[in-house]
N, C-alpha and C positions, 0 to 999 in steps of 0.2 A: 691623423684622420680628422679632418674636417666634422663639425655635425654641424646637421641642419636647422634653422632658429624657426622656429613658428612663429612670426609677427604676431599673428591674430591671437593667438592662446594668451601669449603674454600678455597682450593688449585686455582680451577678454580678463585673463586671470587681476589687471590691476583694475580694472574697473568693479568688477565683485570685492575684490579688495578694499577699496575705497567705499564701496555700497556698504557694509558689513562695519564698517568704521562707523557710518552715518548711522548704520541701524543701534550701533552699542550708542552710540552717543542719546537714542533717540531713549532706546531700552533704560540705562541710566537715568535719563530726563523723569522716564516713566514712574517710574519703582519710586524716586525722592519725592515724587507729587501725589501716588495713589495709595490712599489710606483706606484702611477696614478699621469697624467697632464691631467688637467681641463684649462680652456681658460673664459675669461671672454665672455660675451653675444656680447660685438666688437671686440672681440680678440688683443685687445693690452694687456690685464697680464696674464699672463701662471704660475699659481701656481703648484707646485709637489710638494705630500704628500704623504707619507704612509698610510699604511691599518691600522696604530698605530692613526693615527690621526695626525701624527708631520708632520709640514712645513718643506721639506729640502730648499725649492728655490722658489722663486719670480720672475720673468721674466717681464720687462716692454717692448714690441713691441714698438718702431714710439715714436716719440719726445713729451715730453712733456709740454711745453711750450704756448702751442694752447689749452690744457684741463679747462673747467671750473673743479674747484674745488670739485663743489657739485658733477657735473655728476662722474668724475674722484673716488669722494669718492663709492659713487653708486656699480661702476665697481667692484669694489675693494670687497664689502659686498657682492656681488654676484656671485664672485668669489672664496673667502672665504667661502660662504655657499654649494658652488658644492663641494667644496673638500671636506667640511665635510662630503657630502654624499656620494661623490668616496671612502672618505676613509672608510665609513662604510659599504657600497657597498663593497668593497674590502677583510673585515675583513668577511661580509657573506659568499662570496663567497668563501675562504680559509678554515670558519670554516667548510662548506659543502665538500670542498674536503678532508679535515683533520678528522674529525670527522665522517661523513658521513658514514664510512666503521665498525664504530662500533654498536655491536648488544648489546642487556640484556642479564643478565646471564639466564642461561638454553634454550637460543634459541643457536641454531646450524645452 
């Protein structure tokens, strides 16, 4: 038994195909170039990361010399843990704009 080939589906199906390729490439692009600054809870360290997840920069405000160690350590894991959600925050919010605009095949 024969089946019958939809030309146009498959056509349509590699053409979303190929879109969706464009659009990771585009989403990827995104995420390694858009950065967020996060601040510790006293604001003396300023981390900037990307929506990749990667540290570009560390920033220490005001002299350090007067920090207890523990607290100092504290800042720093708290700090650390914001970016990690700025930068996953950042990758949601990219994927929504990126993605967002794509439908399933056969809706129009």
């Amino acid at each position: 038994m024969a089946r019958e080939i939809d030309e146009a589906w498959i056509d349509d199906a590699i053409e979303r195909y190929q879109s969706l390729e464009r659009l990771r490439d585009e989403f990827d692009k995104a995420v390694a170039s858009h950065s967020v600054s996060v601040h510790s809870p006293d604001n003396s360290i300023e981390i900037v990361v990307t929506a990749a997840g990667a540290i570009t920069d560390v920033r220490i405000h005001g002299p350090l010399h007067h920090r207890n160690p523990a607290e100092f350590a504290r800042e720093i894991k708290a700090v650390v843990t914001t970016a990690a959600d700025a930068a996953r925050w950042a990758r949601e919010k990219l994927r929504g704009e990126v993605f967002g605009r794509q439908h399933r095949l056969g809706e129009d």
